[in-house]
Residue frames relative to the residue before (quaternion, step in Angstrom):
aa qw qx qy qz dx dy dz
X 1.0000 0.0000 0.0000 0.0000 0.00 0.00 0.00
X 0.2591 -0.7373 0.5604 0.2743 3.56 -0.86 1.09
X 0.5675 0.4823 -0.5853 0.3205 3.66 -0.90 1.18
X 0.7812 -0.4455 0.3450 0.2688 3.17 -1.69 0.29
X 0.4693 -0.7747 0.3683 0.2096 3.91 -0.63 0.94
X 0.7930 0.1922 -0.2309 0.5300 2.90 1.62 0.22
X 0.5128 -0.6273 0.4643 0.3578 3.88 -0.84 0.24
X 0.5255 0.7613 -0.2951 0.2391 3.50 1.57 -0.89
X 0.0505 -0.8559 0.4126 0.3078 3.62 0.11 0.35
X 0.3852 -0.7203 0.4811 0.3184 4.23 -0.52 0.55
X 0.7171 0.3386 -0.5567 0.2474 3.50 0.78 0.25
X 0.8221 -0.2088 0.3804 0.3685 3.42 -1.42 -0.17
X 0.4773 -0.7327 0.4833 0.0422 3.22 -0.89 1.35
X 0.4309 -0.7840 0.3840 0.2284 3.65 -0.48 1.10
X 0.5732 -0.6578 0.3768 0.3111 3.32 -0.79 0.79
X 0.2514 -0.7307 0.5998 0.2077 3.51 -0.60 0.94
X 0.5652 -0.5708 0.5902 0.0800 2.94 -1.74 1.47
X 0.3790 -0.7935 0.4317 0.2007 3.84 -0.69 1.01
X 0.4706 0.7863 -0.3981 -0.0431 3.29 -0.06 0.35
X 0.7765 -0.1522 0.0609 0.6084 3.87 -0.68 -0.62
X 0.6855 0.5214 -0.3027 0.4081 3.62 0.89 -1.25
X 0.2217 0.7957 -0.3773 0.4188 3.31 1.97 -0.44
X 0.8901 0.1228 -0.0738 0.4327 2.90 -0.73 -1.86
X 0.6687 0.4207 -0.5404 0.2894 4.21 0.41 -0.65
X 0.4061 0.7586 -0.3724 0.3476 3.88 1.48 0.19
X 0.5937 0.4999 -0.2447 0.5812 3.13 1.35 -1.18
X 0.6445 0.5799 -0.4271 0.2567 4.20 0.50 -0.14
X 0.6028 0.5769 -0.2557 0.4883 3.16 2.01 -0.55
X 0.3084 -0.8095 0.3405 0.3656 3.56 -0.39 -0.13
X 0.6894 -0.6296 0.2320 0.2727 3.42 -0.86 1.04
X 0.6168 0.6575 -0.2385 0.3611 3.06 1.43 -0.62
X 0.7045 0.2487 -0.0118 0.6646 3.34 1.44 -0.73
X 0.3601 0.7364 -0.4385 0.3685 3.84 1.05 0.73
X 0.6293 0.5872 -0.2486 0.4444 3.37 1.81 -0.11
X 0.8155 0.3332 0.0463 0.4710 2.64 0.88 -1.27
X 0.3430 0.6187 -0.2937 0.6428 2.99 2.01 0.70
X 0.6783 0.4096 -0.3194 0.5196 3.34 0.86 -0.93
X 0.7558 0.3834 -0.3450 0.4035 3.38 0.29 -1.37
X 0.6193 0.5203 -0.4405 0.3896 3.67 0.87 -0.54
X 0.4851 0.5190 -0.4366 0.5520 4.27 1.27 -0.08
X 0.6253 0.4169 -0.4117 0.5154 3.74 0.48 -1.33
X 0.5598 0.6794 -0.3342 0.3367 3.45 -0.05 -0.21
X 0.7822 0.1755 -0.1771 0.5709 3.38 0.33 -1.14
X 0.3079 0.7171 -0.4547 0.4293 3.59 1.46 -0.10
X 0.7342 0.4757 -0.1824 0.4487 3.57 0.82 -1.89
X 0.8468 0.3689 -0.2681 0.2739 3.17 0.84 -1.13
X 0.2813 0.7187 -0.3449 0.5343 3.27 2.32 -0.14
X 0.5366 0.6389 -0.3169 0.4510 3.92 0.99 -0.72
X 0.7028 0.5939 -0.0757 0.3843 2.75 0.38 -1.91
X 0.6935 0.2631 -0.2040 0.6389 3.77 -0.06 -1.11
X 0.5879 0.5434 -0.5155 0.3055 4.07 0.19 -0.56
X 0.6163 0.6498 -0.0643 0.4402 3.33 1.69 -1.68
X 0.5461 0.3270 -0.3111 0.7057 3.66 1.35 -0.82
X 0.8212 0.2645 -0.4004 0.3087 3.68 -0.43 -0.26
X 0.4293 0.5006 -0.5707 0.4893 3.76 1.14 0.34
X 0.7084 0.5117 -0.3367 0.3506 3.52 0.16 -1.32
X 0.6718 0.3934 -0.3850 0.4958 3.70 0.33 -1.10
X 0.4065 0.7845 -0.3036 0.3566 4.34 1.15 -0.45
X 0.7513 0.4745 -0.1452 0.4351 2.47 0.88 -2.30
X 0.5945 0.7277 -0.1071 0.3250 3.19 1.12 -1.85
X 0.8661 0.0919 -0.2817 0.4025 3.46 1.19 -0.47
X 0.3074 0.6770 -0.4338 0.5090 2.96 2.00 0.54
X 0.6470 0.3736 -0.3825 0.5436 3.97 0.88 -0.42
X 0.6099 0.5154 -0.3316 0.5024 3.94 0.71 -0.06
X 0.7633 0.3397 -0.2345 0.4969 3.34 0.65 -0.43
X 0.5800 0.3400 -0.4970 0.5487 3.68 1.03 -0.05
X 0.5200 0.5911 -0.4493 0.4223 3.82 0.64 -0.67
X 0.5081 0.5826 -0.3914 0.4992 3.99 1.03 -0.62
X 0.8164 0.4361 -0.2301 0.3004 3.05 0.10 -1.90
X 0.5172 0.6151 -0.4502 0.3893 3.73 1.03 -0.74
X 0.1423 -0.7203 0.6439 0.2154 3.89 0.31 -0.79
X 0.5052 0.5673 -0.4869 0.4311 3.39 0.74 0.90
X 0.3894 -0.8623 0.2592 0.1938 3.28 0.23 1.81
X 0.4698 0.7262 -0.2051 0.4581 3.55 2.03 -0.56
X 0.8110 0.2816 -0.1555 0.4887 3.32 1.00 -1.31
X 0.4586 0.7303 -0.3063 0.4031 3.20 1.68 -0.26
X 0.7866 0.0689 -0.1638 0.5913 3.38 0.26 -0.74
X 0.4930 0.4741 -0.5641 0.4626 4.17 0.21 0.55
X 0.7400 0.3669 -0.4126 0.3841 3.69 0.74 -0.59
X 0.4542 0.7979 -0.2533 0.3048 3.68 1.50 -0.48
X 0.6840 0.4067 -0.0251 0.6051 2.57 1.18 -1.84
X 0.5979 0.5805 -0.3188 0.4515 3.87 1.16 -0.40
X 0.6141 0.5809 -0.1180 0.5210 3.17 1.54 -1.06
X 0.6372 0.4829 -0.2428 0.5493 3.95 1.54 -0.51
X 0.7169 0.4872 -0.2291 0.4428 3.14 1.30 -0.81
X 0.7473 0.2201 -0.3455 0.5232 3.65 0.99 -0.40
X 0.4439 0.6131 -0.5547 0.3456 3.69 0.97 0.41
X 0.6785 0.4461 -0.2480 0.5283 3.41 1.44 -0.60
X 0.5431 0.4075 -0.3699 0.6341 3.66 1.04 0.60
X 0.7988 0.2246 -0.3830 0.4059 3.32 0.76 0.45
X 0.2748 0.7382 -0.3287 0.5210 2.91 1.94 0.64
X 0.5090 0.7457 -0.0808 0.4223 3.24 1.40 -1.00
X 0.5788 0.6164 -0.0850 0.5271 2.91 1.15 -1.73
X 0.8271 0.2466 -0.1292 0.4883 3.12 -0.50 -1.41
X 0.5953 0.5777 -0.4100 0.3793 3.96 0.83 -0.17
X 0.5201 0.5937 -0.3374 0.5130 3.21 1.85 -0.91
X 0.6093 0.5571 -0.4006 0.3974 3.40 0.46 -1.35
X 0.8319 0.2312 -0.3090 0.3988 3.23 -0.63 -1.36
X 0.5397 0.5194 -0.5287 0.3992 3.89 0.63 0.10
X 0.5788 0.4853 -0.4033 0.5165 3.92 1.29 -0.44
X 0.6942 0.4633 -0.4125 0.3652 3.40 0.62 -0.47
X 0.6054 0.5445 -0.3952 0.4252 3.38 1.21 0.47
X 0.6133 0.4204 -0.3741 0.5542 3.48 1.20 -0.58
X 0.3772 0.5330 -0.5394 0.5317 4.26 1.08 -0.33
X 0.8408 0.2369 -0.4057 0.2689 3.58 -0.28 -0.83
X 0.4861 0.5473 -0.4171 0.5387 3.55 0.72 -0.48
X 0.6639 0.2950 -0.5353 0.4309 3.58 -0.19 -0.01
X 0.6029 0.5889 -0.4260 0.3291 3.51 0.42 -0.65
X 0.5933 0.6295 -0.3228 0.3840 3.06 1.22 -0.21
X 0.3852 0.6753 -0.2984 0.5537 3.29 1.65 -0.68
X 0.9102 0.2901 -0.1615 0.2477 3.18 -0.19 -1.74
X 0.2773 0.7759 -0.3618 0.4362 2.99 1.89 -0.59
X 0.7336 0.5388 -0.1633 0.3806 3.33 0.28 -2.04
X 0.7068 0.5371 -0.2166 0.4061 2.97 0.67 -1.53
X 0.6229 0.5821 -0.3517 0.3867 3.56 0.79 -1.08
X 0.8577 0.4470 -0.0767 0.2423 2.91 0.97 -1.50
X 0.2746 0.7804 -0.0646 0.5579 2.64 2.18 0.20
X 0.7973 0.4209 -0.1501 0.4056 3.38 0.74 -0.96
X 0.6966 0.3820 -0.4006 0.4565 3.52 1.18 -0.40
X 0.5919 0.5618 -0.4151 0.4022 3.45 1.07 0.49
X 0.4832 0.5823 -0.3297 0.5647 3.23 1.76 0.08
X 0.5547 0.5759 -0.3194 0.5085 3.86 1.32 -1.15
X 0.6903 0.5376 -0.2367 0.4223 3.39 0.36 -1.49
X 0.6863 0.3168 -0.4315 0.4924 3.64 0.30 -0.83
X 0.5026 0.6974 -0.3911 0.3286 3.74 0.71 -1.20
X 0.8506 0.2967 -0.1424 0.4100 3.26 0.09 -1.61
X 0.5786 0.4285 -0.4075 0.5617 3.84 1.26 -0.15
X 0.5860 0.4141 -0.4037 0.5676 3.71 0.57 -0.29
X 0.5496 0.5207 -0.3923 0.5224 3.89 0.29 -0.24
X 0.8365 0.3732 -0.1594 0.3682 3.35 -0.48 -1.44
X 0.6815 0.4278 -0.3970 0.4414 3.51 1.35 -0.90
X 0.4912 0.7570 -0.2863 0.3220 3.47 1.26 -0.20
X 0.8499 0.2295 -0.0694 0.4693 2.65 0.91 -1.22
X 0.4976 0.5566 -0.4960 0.4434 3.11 1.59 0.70
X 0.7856 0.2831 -0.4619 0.2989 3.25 0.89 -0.37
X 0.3566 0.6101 -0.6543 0.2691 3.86 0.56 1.32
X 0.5671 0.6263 -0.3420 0.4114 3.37 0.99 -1.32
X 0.8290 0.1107 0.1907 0.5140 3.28 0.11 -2.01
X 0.0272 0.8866 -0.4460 -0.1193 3.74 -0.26 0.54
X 0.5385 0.4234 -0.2305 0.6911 3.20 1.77 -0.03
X 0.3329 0.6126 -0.6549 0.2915 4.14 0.61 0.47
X 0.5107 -0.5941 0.5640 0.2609 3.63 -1.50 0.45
X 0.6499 0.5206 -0.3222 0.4503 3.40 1.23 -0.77
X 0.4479 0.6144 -0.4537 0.4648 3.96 1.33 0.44
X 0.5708 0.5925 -0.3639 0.4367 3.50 1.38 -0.35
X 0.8195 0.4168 -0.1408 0.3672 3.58 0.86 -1.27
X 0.4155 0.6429 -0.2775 0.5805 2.80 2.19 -0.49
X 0.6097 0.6107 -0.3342 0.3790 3.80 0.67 -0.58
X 0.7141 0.6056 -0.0446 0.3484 2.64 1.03 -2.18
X 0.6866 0.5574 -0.0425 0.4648 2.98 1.65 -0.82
X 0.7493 0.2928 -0.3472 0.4820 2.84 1.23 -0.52
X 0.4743 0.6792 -0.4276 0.3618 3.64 1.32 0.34
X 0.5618 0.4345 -0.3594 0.6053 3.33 1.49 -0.76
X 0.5012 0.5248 -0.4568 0.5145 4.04 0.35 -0.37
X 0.7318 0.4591 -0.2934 0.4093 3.74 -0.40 -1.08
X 0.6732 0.4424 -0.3576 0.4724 3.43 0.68 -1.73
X 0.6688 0.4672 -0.4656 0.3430 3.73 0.44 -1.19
X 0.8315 0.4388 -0.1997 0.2761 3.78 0.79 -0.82
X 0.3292 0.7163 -0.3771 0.4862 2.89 1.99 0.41
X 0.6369 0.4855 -0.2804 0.5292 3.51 1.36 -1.14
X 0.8035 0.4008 -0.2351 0.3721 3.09 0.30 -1.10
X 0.5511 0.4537 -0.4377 0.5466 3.58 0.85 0.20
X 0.6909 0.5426 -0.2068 0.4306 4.03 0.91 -0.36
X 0.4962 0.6544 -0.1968 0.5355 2.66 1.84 -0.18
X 0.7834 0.4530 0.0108 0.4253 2.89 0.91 -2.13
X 0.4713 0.6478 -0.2176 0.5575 3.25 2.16 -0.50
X 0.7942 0.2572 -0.1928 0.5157 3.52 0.75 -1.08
X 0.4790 0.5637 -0.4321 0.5159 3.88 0.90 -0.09
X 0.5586 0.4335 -0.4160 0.5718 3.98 0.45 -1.57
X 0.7109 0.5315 -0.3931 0.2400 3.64 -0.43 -1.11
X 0.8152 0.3457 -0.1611 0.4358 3.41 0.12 -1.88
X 0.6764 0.4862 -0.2729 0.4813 3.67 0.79 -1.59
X 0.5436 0.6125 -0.3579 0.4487 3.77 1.14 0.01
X 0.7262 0.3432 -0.1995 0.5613 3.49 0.69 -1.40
X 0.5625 0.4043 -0.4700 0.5471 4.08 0.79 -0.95
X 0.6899 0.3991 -0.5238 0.3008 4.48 -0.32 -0.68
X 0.7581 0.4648 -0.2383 0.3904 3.31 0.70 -0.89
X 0.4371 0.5858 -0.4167 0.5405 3.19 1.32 -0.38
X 0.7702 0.3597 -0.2513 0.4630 3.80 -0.04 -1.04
X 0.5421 0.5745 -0.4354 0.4320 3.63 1.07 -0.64
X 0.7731 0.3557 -0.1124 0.5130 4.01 0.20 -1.86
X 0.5216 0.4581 -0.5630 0.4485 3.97 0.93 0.18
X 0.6117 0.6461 -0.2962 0.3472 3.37 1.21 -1.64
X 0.6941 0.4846 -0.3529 0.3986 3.94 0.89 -1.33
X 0.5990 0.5643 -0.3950 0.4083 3.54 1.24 -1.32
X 0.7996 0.3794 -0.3280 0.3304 3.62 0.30 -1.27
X 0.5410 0.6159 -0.4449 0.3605 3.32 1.46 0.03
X 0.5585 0.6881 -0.1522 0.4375 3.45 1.29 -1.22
X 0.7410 0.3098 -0.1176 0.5841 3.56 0.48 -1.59
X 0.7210 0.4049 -0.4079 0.3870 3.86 0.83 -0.12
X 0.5791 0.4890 -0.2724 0.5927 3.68 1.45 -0.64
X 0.6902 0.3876 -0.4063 0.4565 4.06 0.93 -0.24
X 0.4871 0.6356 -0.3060 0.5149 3.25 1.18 0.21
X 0.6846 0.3700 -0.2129 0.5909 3.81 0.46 -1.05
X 0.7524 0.3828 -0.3667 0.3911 3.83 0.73 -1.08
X 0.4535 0.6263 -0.4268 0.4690 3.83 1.32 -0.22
X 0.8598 0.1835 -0.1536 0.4512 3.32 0.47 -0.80
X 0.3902 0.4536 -0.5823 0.5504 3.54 0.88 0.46
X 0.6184 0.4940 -0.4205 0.4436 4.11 -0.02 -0.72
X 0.5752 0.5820 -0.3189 0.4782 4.22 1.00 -0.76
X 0.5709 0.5920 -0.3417 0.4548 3.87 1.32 -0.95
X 0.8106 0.4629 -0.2058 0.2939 3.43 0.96 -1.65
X 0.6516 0.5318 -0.3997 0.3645 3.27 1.67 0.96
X 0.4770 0.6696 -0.3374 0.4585 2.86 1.50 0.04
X 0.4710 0.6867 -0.3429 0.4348 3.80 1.89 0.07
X 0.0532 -0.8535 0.4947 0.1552 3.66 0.42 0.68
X 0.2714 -0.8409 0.4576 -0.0991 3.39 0.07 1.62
X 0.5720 0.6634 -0.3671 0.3131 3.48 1.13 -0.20
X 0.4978 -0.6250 0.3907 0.4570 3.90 -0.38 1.40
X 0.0374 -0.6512 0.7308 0.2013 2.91 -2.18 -0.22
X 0.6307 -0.3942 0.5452 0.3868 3.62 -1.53 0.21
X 0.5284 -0.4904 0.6296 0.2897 2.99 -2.15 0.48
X 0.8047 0.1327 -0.2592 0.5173 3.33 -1.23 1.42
X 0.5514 0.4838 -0.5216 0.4356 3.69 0.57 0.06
X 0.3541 -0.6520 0.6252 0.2420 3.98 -1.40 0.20
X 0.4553 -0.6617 0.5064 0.3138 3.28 -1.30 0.84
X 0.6185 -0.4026 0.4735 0.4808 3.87 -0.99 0.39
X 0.6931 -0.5075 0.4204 0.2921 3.45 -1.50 0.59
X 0.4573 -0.6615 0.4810 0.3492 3.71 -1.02 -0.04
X 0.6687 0.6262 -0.3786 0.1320 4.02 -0.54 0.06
X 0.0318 0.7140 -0.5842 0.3847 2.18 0.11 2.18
X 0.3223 0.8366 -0.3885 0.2129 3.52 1.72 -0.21
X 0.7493 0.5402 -0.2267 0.3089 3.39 0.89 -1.25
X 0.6853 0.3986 -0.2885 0.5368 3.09 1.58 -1.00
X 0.6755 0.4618 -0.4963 0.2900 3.55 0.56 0.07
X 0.6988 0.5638 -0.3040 0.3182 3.22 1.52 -0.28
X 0.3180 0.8253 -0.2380 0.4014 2.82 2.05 0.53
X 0.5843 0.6042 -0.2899 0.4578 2.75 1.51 -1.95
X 0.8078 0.3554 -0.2369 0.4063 3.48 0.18 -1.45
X 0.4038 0.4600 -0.5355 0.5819 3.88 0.73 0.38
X 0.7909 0.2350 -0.3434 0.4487 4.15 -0.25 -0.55
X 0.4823 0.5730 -0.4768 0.4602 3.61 0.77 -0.37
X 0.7458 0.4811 -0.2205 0.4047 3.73 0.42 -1.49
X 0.5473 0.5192 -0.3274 0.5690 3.85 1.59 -0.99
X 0.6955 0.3800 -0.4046 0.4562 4.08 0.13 -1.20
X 0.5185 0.5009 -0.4730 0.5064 4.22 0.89 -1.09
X 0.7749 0.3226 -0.4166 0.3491 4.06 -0.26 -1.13
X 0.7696 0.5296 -0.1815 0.3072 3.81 0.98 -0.57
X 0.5562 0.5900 -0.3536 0.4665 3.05 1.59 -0.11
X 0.3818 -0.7750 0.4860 -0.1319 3.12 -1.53 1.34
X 0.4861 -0.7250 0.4239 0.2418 3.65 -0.30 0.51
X 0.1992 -0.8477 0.4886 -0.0548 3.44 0.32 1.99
X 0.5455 0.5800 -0.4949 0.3479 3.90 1.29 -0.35
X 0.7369 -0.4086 0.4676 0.2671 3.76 -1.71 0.76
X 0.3324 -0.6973 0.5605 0.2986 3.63 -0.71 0.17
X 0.4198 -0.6794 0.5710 0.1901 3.56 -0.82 1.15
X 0.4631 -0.6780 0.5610 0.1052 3.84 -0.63 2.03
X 0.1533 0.7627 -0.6278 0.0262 3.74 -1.10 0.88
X 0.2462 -0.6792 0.6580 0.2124 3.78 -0.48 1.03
X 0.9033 0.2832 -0.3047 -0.1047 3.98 0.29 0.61
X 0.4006 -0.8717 0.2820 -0.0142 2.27 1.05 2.42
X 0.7908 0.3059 -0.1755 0.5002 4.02 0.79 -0.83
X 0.4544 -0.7106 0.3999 0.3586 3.60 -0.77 0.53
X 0.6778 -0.4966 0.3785 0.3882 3.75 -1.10 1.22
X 0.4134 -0.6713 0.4992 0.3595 3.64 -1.06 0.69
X 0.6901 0.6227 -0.2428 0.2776 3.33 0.91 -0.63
X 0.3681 0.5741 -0.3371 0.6490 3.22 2.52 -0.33
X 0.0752 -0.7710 0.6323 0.0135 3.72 -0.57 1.60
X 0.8491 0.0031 0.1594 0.5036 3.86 -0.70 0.42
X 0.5548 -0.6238 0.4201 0.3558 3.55 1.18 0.47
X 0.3651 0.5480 -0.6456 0.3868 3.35 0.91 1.05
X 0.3283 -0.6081 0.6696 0.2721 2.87 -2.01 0.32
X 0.7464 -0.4300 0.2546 0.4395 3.26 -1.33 -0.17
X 0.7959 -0.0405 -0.2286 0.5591 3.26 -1.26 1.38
X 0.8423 -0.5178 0.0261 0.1474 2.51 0.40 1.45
X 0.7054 0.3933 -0.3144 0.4990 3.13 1.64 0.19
X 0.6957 -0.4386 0.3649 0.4364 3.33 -1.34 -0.07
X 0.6362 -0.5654 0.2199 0.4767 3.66 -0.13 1.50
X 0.8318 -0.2250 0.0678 0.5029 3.78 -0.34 0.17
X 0.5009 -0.5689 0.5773 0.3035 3.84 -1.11 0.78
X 0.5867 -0.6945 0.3909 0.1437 2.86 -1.29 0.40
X 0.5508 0.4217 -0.4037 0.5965 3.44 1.81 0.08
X 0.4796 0.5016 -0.4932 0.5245 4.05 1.31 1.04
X 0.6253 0.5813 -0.3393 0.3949 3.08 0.76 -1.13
X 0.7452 0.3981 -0.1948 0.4983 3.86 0.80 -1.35
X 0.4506 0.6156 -0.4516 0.4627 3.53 1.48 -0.18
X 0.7163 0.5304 -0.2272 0.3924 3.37 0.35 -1.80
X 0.6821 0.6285 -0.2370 0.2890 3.29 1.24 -1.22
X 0.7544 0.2035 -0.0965 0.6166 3.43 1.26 -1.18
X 0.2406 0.5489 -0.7340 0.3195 3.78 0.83 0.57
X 0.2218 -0.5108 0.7866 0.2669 3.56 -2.03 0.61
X 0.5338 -0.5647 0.6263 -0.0626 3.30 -2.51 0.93
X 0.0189 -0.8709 0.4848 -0.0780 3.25 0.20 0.95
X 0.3431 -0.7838 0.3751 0.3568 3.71 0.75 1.29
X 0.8684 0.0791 -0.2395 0.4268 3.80 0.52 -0.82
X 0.5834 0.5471 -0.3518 0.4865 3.72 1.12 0.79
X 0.4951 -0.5093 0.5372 0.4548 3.77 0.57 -0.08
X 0.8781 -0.1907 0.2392 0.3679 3.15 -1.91 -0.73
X 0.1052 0.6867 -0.6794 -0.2362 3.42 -1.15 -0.55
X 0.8283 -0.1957 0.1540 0.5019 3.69 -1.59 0.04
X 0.4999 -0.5570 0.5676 0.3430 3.26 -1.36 0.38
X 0.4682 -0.6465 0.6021 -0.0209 3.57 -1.14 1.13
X 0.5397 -0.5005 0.6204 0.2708 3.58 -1.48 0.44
X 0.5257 -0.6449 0.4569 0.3145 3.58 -0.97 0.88
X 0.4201 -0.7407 0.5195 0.0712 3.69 0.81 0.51
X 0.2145 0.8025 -0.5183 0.2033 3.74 1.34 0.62
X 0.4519 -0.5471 0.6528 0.2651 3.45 -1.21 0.19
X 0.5374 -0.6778 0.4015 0.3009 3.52 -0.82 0.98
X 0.6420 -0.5830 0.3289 0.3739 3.42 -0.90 0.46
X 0.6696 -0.6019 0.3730 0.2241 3.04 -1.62 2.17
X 0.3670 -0.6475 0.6201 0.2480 3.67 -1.31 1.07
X 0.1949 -0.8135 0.4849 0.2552 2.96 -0.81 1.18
X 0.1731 -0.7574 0.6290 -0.0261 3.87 -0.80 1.25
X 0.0642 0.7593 -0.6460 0.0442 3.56 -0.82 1.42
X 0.0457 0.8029 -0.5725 -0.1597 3.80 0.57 0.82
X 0.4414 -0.7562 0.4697 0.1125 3.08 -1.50 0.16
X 0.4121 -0.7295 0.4979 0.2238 3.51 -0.34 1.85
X 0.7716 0.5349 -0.3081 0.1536 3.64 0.34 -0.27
């Protein structure tokens, strides 16, 4: 493939301009401000997606109904049956989607993690600060002792929590993507299917000219096209999932995961964070801004054509 091996760019990163969105950026935490974003770009994509299955299945009976209107009994029922077949390729679609909307949630796990993470990162910070700067002020204070003491219990806590956050990034990484690239194949090998046999319809179109005032040859060819879609609908019920299983060594639960706490002690992030993190908006060069309405696409038409 001609392009670059990486998305990463080497130059230097533009100064960010300070402003209000500035500072309501700074309420999220930094640790999980990435992967927040890409986890919004996401449902953006996947908001795409189902838009894309519900144009297509659209399209599909807008090509059936002009195929009616000809009264040309040939093009009539090849476009009909043409029209069932890519409504079910855009069926497809939206099957993909809601299969992204499983690997969307598994990342949240990540960020979850990540969130929760971070005030054990603060905590060492600010005891590693403070002991600092006590010993300019005061290098013989007594309170350099407890400060110490502290920051060993501060470290130990983030030693876990970074071992945590080490083995979550890992697994919930290979299992999202795992469900993501099974999700494209079965999208691919199920739509390369339907489009193989939708292409079988366009011979049954008897395309050969005629003279003014001559009649074309009856139609009846009906049966065999209505075959096609009867095997199209048999290879869709039989097809099987041909991707490799995706090897994981972590089969037992991290020693450092105590009682299903999360760091400090709770279950990785509460759930009025979680819905925070969720609808914060992402301002590529500004950080966060206010959380936002979920910007959903209105609810999915539900379209179940039939292959029979």
């Amino acid at each position: 493939m001609n392009r670059n091996l990486s998305f990463r760019s080497r130059k230097e990163p533009p100064r960010q301009r300070f402003g209000i969105s500035t500072l309501r950026g700074m309420q999220a935490p930094e640790l999980s401000r990435k992967m927040t974003k890409l986890i919004k770009s996401e449902n953006s994509a996947i908001g795409a997606h189902e838009a894309a299955g519900r144009e297509r299945t659209s399209i599909a009976a807008q090509l059936s109904e002009w195929g009616e209107a000809t009264e040309d009994d040939n093009v009539s029922d090849i476009s009909d049956k043409l029209g069932v077949m890519l409504a079910e390729i855009g069926e497809q679609e939206d099957n993909f989607a809601q299969n992204l909307e499983d690997y969307r949630g598994i990342l949240k796990q990540i960020r979850n993690m990540e969130a929760s993470v971070q005030p054990s990162r603060d905590q060492r910070q600010k005891v590693t600060d403070e002991i600092a700067k006590l010993k300019y002020k005061d290098p013989s204070s007594p309170r350099l002792v407890t400060l110490e003491h502290e920051l060993v219990r501060a470290e130990a806590q983030n030693l876990v929590a970074e071992a945590q956050l080490s083995n979550t990034t890992r697994q919930k990484l290979k299992e999202a993507y795992d469900i993501h690239l099974a999700a494209v194949i079965e999208r691919a090998e199920k739509q390369t299917i339907l489009a193989r046999h939708a292409r079988r319809l366009l011979n049954y179109i008897d395309d050969s000219p005629v003279v003014p005032g001559d009649a074309r040859q009856a139609y009846d060819n009906e049966p065999l096209a209505r075959q096609v879609l009867e095997d199209a609908e048999n290879d869709l019920r039989e097809w099987q999932p041909s991707v490799e299983p995706i090897t994981s060594a972590a089969g037992q639960e991290s020693p450092v995961h105590v009682n299903g706490a999360g760091v400090n002690g709770h279950d990785d992030v509460s759930e009025r964070q979680s819905e925070v993190l969720e609808n914060a908006s992402v301002n590529p060069h500004e950080g966060y801004t206010e959380p936002v309405g979920s910007g959903a696409l209105p609810a999915k038409m539900v379209v179940e054509p039939s292959l029979a």
